[in-house]
KOLMIMAR-68772 format. One line per field, with one value per residue (C-alpha): residue number from 1; residue in three letters; chain; x, y, z. Coordinates in steps of 0.001 Angstrom, whole numbers, always signed. Example, Ala and Ser with C-alpha at 12.3 -4.5 7.8 and 13.67 -1.06 7.14 Angstrom:
! residues 2
lovo: 1,2
torti: ala,ser
torkol: A,A
east: +12300,+13670
north: -4500,-1060
up: +7800,+7140
END
This chain:
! residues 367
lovo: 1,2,3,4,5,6,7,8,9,10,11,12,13,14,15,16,17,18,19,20,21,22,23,24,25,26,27,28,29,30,31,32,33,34,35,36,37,38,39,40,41,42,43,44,45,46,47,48,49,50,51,52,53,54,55,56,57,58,59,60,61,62,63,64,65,66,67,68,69,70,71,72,73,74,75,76,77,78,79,80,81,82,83,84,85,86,87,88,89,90,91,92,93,94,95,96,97,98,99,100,101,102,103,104,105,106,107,108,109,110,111,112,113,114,115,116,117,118,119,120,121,122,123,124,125,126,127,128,129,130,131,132,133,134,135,136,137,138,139,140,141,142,143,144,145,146,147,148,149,150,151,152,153,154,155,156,157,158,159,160,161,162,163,164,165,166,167,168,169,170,171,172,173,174,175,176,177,178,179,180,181,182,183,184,185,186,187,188,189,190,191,192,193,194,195,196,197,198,199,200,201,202,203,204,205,206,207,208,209,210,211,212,213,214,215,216,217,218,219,220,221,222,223,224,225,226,227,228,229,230,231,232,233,234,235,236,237,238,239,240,241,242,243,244,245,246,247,248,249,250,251,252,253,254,255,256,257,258,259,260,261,262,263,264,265,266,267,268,269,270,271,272,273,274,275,276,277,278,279,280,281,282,283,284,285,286,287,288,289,290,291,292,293,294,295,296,297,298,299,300,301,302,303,304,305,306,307,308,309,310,311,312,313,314,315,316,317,318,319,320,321,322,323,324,325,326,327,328,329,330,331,332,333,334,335,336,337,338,339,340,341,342,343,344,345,346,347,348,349,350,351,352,353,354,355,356,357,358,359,360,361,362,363,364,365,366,367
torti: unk,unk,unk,unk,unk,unk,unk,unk,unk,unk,unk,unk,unk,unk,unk,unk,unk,unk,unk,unk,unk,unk,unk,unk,unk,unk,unk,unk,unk,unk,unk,unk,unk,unk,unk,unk,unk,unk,unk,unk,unk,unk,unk,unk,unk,unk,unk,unk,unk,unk,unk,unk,unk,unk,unk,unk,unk,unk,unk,unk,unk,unk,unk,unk,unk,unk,unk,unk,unk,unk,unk,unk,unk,unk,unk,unk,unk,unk,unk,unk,unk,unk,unk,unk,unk,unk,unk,unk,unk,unk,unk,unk,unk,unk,unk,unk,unk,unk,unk,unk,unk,unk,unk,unk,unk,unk,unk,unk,unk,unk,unk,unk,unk,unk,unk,unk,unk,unk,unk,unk,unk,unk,unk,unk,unk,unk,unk,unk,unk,unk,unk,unk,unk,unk,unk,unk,unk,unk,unk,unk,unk,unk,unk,unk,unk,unk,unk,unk,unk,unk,unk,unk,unk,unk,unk,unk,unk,unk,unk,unk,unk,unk,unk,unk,unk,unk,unk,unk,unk,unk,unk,unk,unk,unk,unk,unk,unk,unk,unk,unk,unk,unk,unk,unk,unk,unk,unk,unk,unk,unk,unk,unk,unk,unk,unk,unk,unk,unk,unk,unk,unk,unk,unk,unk,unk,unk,unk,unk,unk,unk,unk,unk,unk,unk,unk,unk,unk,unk,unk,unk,unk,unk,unk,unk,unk,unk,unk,unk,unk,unk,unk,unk,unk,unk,unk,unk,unk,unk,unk,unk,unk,unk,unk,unk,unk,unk,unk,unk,unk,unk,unk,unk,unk,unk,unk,unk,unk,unk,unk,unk,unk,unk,unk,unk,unk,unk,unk,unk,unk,unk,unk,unk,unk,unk,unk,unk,unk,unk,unk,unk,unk,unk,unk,unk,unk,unk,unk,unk,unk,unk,unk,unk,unk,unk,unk,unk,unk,unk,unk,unk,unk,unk,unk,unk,unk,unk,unk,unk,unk,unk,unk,unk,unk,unk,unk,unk,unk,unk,unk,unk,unk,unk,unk,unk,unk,unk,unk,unk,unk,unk,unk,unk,unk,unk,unk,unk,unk,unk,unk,unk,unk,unk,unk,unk,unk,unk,unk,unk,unk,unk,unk,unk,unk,unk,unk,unk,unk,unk,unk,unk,unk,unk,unk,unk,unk,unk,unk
torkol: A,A,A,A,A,A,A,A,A,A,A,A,A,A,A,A,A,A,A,A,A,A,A,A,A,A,A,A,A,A,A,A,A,A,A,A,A,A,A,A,A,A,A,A,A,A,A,A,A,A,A,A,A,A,A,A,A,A,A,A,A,A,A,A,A,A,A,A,A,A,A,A,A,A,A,A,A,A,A,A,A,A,A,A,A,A,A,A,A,A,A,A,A,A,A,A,A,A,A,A,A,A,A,A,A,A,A,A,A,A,A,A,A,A,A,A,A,A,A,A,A,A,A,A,A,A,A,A,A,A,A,A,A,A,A,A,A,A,A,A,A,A,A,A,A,A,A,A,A,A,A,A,A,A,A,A,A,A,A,A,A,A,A,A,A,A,A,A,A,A,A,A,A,A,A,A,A,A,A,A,A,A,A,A,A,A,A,A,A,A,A,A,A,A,A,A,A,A,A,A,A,A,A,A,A,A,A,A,A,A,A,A,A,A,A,A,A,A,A,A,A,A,A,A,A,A,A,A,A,A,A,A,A,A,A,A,A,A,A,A,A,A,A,A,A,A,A,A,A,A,A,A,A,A,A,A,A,A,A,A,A,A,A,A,A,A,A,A,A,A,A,A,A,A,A,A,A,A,A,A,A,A,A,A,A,A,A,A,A,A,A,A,A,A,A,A,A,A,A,A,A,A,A,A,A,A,A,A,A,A,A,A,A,A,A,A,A,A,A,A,A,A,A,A,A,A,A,A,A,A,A,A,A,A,A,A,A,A,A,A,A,A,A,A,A,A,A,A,A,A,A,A,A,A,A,A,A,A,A,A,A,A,A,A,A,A,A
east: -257482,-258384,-255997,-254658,-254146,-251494,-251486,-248479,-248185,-244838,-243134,-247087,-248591,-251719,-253034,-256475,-258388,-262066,-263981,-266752,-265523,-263189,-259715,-257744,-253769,-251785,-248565,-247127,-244050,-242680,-245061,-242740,-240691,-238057,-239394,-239749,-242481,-244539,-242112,-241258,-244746,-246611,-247810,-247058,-243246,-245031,-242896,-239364,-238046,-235101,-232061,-233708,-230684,-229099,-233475,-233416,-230005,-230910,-234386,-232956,-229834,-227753,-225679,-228090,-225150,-222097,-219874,-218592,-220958,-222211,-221122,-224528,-224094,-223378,-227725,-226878,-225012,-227697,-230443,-229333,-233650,-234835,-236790,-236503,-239098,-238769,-240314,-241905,-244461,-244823,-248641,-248864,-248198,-249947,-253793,-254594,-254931,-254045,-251814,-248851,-251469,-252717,-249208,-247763,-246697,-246503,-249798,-247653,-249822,-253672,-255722,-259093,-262435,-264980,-263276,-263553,-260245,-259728,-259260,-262841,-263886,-265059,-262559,-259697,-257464,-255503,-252801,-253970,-252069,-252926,-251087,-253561,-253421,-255392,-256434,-258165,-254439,-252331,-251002,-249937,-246415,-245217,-242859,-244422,-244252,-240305,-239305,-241921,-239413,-242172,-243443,-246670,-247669,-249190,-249702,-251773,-252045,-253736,-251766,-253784,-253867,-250365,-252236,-254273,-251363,-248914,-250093,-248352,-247026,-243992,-243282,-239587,-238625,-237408,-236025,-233871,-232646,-229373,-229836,-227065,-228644,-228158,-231684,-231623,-228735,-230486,-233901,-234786,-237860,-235774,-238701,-236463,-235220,-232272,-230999,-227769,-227161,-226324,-228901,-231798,-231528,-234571,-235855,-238868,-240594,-242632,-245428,-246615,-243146,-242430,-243328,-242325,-239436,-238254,-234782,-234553,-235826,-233274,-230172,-231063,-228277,-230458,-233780,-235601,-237884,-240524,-242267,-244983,-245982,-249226,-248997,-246117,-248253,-251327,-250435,-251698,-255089,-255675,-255312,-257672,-256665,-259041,-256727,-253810,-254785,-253063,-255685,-255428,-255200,-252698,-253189,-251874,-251546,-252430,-251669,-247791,-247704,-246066,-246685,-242905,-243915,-241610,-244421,-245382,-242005,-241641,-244985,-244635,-247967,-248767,-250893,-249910,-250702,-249315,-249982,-247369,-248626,-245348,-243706,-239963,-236700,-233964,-230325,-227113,-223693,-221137,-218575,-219847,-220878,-218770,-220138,-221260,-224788,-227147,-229315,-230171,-230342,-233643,-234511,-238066,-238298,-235041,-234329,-230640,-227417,-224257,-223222,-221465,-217672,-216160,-212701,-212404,-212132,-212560,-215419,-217869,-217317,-220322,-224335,-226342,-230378,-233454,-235549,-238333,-239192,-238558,-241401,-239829,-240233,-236766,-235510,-232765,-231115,-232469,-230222,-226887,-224140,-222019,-225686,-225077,-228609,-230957,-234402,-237490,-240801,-242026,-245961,-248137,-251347,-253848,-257770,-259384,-259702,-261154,-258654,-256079,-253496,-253449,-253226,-250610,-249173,-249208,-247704,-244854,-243585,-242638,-239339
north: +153625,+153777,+156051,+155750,+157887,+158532,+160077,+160102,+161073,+161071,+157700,+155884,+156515,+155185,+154310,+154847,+153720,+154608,+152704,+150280,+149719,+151871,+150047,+151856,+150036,+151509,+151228,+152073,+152076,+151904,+148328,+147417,+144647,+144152,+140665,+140702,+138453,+141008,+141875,+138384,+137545,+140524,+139498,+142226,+143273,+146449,+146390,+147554,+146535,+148985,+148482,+148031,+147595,+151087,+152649,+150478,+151792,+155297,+154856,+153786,+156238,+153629,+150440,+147594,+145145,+147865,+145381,+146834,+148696,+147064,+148907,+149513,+151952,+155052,+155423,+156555,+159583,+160417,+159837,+161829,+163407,+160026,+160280,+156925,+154559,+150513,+150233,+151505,+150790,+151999,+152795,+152430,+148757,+147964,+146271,+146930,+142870,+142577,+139790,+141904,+143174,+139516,+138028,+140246,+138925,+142421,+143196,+146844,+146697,+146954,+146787,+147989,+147491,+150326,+150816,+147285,+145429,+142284,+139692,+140672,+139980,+136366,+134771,+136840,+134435,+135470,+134375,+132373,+133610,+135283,+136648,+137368,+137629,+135442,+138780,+136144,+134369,+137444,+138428,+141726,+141816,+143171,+140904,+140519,+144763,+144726,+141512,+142371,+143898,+145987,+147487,+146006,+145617,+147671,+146482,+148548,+147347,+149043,+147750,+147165,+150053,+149103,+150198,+147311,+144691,+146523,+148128,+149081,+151753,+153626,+156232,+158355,+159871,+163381,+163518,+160193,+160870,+161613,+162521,+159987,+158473,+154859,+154456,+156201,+154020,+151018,+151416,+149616,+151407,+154626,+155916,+157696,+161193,+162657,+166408,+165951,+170142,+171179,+173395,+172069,+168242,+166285,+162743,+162199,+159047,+158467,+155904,+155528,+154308,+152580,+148856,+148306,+145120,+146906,+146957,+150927,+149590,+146743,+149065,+152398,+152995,+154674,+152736,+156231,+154354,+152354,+150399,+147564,+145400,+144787,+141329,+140067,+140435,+139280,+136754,+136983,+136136,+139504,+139893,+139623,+137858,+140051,+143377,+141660,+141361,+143319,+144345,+145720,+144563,+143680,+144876,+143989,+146383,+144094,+146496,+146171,+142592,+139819,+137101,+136267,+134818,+136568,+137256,+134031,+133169,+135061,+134570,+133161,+132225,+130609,+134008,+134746,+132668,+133018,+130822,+131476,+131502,+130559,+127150,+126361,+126273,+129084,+128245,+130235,+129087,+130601,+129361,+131737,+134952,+138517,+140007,+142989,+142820,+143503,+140480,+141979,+145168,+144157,+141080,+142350,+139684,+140156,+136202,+137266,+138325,+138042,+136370,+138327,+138572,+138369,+140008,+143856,+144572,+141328,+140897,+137719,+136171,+134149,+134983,+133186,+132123,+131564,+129848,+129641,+133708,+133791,+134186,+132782,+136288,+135890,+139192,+138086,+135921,+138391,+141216,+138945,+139461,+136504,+134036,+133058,+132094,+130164,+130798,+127523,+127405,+123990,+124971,+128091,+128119,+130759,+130130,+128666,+130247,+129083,+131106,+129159,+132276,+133377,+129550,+129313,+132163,+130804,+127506,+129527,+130825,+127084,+126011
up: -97420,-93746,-92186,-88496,-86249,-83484,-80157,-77897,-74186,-73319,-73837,-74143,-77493,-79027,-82581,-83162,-86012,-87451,-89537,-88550,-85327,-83114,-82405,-80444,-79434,-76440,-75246,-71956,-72122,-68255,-68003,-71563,-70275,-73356,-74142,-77810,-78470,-79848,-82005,-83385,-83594,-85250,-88495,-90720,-89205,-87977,-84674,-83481,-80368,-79156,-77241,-74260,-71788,-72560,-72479,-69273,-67421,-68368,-66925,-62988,-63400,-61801,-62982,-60920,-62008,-61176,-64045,-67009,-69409,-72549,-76112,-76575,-73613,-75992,-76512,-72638,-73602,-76528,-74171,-71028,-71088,-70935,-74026,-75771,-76370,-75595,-78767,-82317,-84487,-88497,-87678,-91914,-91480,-88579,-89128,-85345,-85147,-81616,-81847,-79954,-77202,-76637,-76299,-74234,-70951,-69384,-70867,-71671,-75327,-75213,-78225,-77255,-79953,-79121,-76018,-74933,-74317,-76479,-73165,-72514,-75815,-76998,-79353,-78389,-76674,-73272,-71278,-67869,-65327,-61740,-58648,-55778,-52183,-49443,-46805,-44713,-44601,-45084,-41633,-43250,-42557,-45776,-46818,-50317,-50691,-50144,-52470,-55483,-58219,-59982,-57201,-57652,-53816,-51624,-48257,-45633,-42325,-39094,-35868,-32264,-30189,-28227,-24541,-24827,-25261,-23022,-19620,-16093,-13928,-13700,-11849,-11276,-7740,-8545,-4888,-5109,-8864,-9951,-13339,-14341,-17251,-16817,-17454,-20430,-21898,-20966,-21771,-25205,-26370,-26207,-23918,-20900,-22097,-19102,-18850,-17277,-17609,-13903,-12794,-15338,-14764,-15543,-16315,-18496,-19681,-22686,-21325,-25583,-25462,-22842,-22569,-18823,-18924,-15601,-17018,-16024,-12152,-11933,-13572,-11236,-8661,-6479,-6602,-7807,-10097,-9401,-11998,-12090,-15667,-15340,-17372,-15603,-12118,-13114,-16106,-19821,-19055,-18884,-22580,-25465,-28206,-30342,-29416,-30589,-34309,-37083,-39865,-43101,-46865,-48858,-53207,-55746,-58951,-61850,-64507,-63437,-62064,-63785,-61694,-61256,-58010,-55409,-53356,-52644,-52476,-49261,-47940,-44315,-44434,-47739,-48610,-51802,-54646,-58246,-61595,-64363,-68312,-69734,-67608,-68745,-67762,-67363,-68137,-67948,-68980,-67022,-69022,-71698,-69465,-69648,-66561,-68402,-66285,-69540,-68111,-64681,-65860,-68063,-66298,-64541,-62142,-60230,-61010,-62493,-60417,-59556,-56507,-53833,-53315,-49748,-50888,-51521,-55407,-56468,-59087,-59693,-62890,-63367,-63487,-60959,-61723,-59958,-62246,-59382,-60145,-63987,-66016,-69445,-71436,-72986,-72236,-70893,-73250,-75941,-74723,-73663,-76388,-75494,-75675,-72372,-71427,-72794,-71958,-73343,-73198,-72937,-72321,-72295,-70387,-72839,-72688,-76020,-79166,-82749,-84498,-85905,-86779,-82630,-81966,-84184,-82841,-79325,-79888,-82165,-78609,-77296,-77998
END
């Protein structure tokens, strides 16, 4: 009998087998999204999918929904170390197949055959799917890094040096000043700095700040400062288009992306382009929903919420979708008690494979 064995690193474990061939299946278990395909689909009943809201809450500390708690809150007060894993598997069932590390949408399971991953291996199916980033189109403004709901987006940008784009004069005279701070109140780049203290008055202007409207000239009582813009005087001709561009690159973490889509989403300039494996249709029936907040608790694409209330202490009671950033994993209507959403698959995009038990598979996941 060919014996398996286990390493585990934290929540992440790994289940190594030696024989003729090195297999090797990982799980990371913050990348788990609480799907349960791999569970459903694994051929020998090998895995166990926990209760993945309660794991989920006690992971962020916070309720994301702030509705009432779900009974299966009580793993909370068991769980306080954050020690729980998403999921299990009886390593004396499991053949090392890869059929849960191929199907996974989060790609959180990798089944690895002397050390080379399956999805690089001929045969193996794999999802098709992408989310990548256009740098020649990207204008770097990091819209993409806020709205991404994994945190998969890193955008680094290097801006133009500012003296280049904003030059001119400016000038304070200590003799007319009274120290009365007008300027300071009024000056929008919060570049003027006034000591008002009898006896140690003082005016002082940060010219890395200041980007000379002449709004401190035109509000001084006194006339004591003197300022010229450059650009205004002499028209924009004097600037180079080249000095004005914002470099950088924008990256995307593939080993945490899902492709929900967000990013190109909020894309202003058409940048970001994503292709979903699973293509469907999300449904919720309010009619149905307890506001508990399981569903955007696990939900991994932020595409679940509750609309916001206008009066004080007044709570939603219905779940609002947006099927345009939902992936179709099924977590969601997995985890709601009251089966208020219904989650269908109605295609899935996975390159070609000669195996009729992963095709099978595959198809086994439309509705």
């Amino acid at each position: 009998m060919i014996k398996n064995e286990k390493e585990i690193n934290g929540n992440d474990f790994k289940i190594i087998r030696s024989a003729e061939e090195l297999r090797t299946l990982s799980f990371n278990d913050h990348v788990c999204i609480g799907c349960g395909i791999c569970e459903s689909t694994c051929p020998v009943e090998a895995i166990t999918l926990e209760n993945i809201a309660s794991i989920q809450r006690n992971y962020t500390g916070t309720y994301f929904s702030g509705h009432e708690k779900i009974a299966q809150n009580n793993v909370l007060e068991t769980n306080k170390a954050g020690n729980l894993t998403k999921l299990s598997i009886d390593e004396e069932k499991c053949v090392l197949c890869g059929m849960c590390s191929g199907l996974c949408p989060a790609d959180a399971l990798n089944l690895t055959i002397d050390d080379e991953p399956i999805e690089n291996i001929e045969g193996y199916p794999s999802y098709i799917s992408s989310a990548e980033i256009d740098d020649e189109e990207c204008i770097y403004c990091g819209n993409c890094e806020i709205a991404c709901p994994r945190d998969a987006i890193t955008v680094q940008r290097k801006l133009p040096d500012r003296s280049k784009l904003v030059t001119g004069e400016i000038e304070v005279i200590e003799e007319e000043c009274i120290h009365c701070g007008i300027c300071e109140e009024m000056c929008p780049a919060d570049a003027i700095d006034v000591t008002k203290t009898i006896g140690k008055e003082s005016i002082e202007i940060d010219t890395d700040k200041c980007v000379y409207c002449l709004v401190c000239k035109r509000s001084c009582p006194v006339n004591a400062i003197k300022a010229l813009c450059r650009l205004c005087s002499y028209g924009e001709y004097d600037l180079d288009e080249n000095d004005a561009k914002v470099t950088g690159s924008t990256i995307i973490d593939q080993s945490i992306c899902i492709k929900c889509g967000w990013c190109a989403g909020v894309c202003p300039t058409n940048a970001a382009k994503v292709e979903k494996a699973f293509v469907g249709k999300l449904v919720t029936y309010p009619d149905k929903c307890g506001t508990c907040g399981a569903c955007i608790d696990v939900c991994p694409c932020n595409a679940l919420s509750f609309p916001k209330v206008d009066a004080p202490g007044v709570r939603s009671v219905q779940i609002v979708s947006n099927d345009d950033y939902c992936i179709k994993c099924g977590a969601c209507a997995r985890i709601c008690p009251n089966d208020a959403i219904e989650v269908t698959r109605t295609s899935i995009k996975y390159t070609p494979t000669s195996s009729e038990s992963w095709t099978d598979a595959l198809e086994a996941l439309k509705d």
